[in-house]
GUTOR-431381 format. One record per residue (C-alpha): x, y, z. Coordinates in steps of 0.2 Angstrom, whole numbers, plus 5000, padded with zeros to 4 digits. Example, Ala and Ser with C-alpha at 12.3 -4.5 7.8 and 13.67 -1.06 7.14 Angstrom:
BEGIN
506249785039506849955036
This chain:
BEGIN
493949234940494249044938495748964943497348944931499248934930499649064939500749214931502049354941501849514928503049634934502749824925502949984932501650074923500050004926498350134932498250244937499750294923499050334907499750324891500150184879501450114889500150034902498749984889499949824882499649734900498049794905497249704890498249584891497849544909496149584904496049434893497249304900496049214911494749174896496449054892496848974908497949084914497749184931498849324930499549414949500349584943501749674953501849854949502550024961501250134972500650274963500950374977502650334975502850324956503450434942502050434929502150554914500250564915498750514923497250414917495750374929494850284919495950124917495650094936493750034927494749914917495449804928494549634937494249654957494849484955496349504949498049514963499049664962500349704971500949874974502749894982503850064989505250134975506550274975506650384961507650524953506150614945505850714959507750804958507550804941505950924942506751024956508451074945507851094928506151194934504851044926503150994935503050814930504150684925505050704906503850624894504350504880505650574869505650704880504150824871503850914885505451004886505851104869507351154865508351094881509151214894510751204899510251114915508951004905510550944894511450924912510150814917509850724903511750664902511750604920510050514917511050454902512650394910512550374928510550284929510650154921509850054909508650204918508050334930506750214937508250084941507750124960506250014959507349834958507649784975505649814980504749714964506349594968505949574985504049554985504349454969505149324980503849314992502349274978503549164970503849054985502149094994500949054979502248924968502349034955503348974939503249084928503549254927503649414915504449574916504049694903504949864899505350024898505750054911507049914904507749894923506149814925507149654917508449674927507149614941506849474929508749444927508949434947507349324948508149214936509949184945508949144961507449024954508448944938507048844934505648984933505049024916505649224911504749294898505649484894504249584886505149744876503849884871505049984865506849944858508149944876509850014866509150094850507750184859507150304848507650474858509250384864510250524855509550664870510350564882512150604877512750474883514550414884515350264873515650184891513650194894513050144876514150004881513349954898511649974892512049854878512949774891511349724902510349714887511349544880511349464899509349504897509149424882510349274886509749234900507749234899506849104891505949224880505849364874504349444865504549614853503149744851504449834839505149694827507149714830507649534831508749554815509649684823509749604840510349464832511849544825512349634838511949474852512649344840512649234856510849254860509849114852508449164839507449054841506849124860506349294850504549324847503649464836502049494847501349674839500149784852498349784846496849854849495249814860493449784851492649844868493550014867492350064850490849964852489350074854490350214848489650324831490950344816490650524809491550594793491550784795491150914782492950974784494550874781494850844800496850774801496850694820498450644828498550554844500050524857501850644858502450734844504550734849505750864842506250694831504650684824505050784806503350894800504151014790503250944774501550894783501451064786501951144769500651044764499351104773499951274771499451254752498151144755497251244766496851384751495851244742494851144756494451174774495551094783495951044802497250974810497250934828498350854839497950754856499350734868500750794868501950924855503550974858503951154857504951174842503451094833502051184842502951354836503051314815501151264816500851424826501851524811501151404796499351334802498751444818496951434811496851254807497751184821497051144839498151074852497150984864498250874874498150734886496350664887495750484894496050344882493850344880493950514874495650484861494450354853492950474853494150584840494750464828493050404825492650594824494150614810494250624792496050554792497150494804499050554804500650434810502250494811503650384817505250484823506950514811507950394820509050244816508050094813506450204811506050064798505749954812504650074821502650014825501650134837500250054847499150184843499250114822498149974829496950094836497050194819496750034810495149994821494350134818494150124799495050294795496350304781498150334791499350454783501050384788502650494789504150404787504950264778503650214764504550034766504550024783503449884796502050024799501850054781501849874775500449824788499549994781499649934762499049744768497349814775497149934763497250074776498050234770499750274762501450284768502650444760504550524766504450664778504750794765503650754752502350874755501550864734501250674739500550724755499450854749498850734736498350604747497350734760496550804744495950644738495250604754494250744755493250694740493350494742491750444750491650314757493350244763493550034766495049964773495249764775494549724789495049544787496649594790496349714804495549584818497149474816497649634829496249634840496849624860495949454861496649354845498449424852498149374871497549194865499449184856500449234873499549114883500148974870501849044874501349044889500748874892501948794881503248784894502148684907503048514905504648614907504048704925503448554932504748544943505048694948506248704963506048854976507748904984507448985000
């Protein structure tokens, strides 16, 4: 790798986690150094870590130039699993639980009140304390935190009191206080208040801070001290690399695929009464790789059992392998406040692969506009099952399908990279004398 400014990333999920979460820094890492940039990523020890799922194969993704750093953490996960009977860590919106137990709904609220801004808050002192020696050891000026786990920031914030000249760039995958299952937390007035208490200090007192979800108009309104002009829109994307090689096929069936967790927020009810009446008129297939949640697992038992396969967690090779395989590819973003708001990684993904995306949700929402621009699919409410019928059907029969590509590449991981490192490199003149408090 050649030399460059050096960057401290700071994420706790990084390979062998799989999952969306870790693909937005691995390509992002994966491309920094074609822009002069060298970037020395501090993340936990696996062994040590709480990871949802598991994905091998990212290990392949990552440079044996670039530095990681791997540090000790203590977690709650492990208590977690023991009281409420689960074998892994809850996953995102907490899908893999159902409809909760008694002890699941204890747990959630002390996760919800008593950890916060979250369960993997335990990691801090370690990224904070090898933080400070790369910072000082290799004269690092700039650094990024990125989150969830949003405590990652608070790293970020304690880096910031300590080095007042470093460069903090706050990376937020996901929104911090409107995160979309917030409401199976339970939490207390007194924690929605501490979490949006930490989240202002965050966004005061970094330098900047980018958005994969755009929420800055929201933030703004409830931050009205926090300065705009430090907030940045930068989407997740897709990588080129991750389809080249690999065949599109269009099926003889209409073959709906879904990728990533289906929550109990996620509303189906009218996918599925389409497909219920759909199915009497076409083949159909619907499958579903990752993860469902059990309430929705049991109406498209009842409704679809035929049609539908549930296949689960697979590599992120093999979750590209079955889009490509698809006849139309289904989004659903979850019924919560600011659902509008909402953009899944995986839509670039979707996009990429030249299938036309069926979007559940807000037809005026971010997801759906970026759809209608590439000419990629069509966006209808969750309980319009006669326009989502329509839509499948029409698909079916419309051979070939042409989305914008034009559009489309302005997401590749590349093109998006090339723009953080301008961020990046834009505060040079202002590190350049940087001091180092011992």
């Amino acid at each position: 790798m050649k030399s460059g400014k050096k960057v401290l990333i700071i994420t706790y999920y990084w390979p062998p986690s799989g999952g969306p979460g870790v693909q937005r820094w691995l390509k992002f890492v994966k491309y920094l150094p074609q822009f002069g940039i060298s970037p020395i990523v501090l993340t936990v020890d696996p062994a040590k870590a709480e990871y949802p799922v598991i994905d091998e194969s990212l290990l392949q993704e990552i440079d044996s130039e670039i530095e990681v750093y791997q540090t000790d953490c203590k977690g709650v996960y492990e208590f977690y699993k023991k009281i409420t009977g689960s074998k892994t860590a809850p996953y995102s919106g907490f899908a893999n639980e159902g409809n909760p137990t008694f002890l699941q709904k204890v747990s959630r609220f002390v996760r919800g009140n008593f950890f916060l801004p979250d369960a993997r808050r335990g990691w801090i002192k370690y990224a904070y304390r090898k933080a400070n020696q790369l910072i000082e050891e290799q004269e690092i000026d700039t650094v990024i935190t990125t989150g969830p786990p949003h405590s990652a920031h608070l790293t970020g914030l304690k880096l910031k009191t300590k080095y007042p000249n470093i460069r903090w760039i706050a990376d937020f995958r996901d929104p911090w206080s409107n995160i979309q299952y917030k409401s199976f937390l339970y939490q207390t007035r007194w924690a929605q208040q501490k979490d949006l208490k930490y989240e202002r200090r965050v966004l005061e007192h970094c330098d900047t801070a980018m958005f994969a979800v755009d929420e800055r108009s929201r933030l703004v309104k409830i931050h009205p001290h926090v300065n705009p002009a430090k907030m940045v829109f930068m989407p997740n994307g897709y990588d080129e690399s991750d389809f080249e090689g690999k065949p599109s096929v269009r099926p003889e069936n209409l073959v709906i695929t879904y990728t990533g967790t289906i929550a109990a927020n996620y509303p189906t009810s009218g996918l599925i009464k389409a497909l219920k009446e759909l199915q009497t008129e076409i083949p159909v297939h619907i499958r579903f790789v990752g993860r469902v949640d059990e309430k929705t697992q049991a109406a498209l038992k009842e409704n679809l059992n035929d049609v539908t396969e549930l296949i689960g967690f697979v590599e992120h090779s093999v979750s590209v392998d079955y889009l490509l395989s698809s006849s139309v590819l289904l989004l659903v973003n979850a019924n919560v406040e600011g659902a509008e708001f909402l953009l899944h990684g995986k839509i670039f993904e979707y996009l990429a692969s030249g299938k036309p995306i069926l979007l559940l949700g807000p037809i005026h929402s971010v997801a759906a506009q970026i759809i209608k621009q590439a000419d990629a699919g069509s966006a209808f409410e969750y309980d319009d099952a006669d326009g989502i019928k329509k839509f499948l059907k029409e698909q079916y029969v419309q051979c070939p399908f042409h989305s914008d590509m034009s559009v489309i590449r302005q997401y590749t991981r590349e093109s998006l990279t090339r723009k953080l490192s301008e961020i990046i490199l834009s505060s040079n003149a202002l590190n350049e004398s940087v001091i180092y408090k011992k």
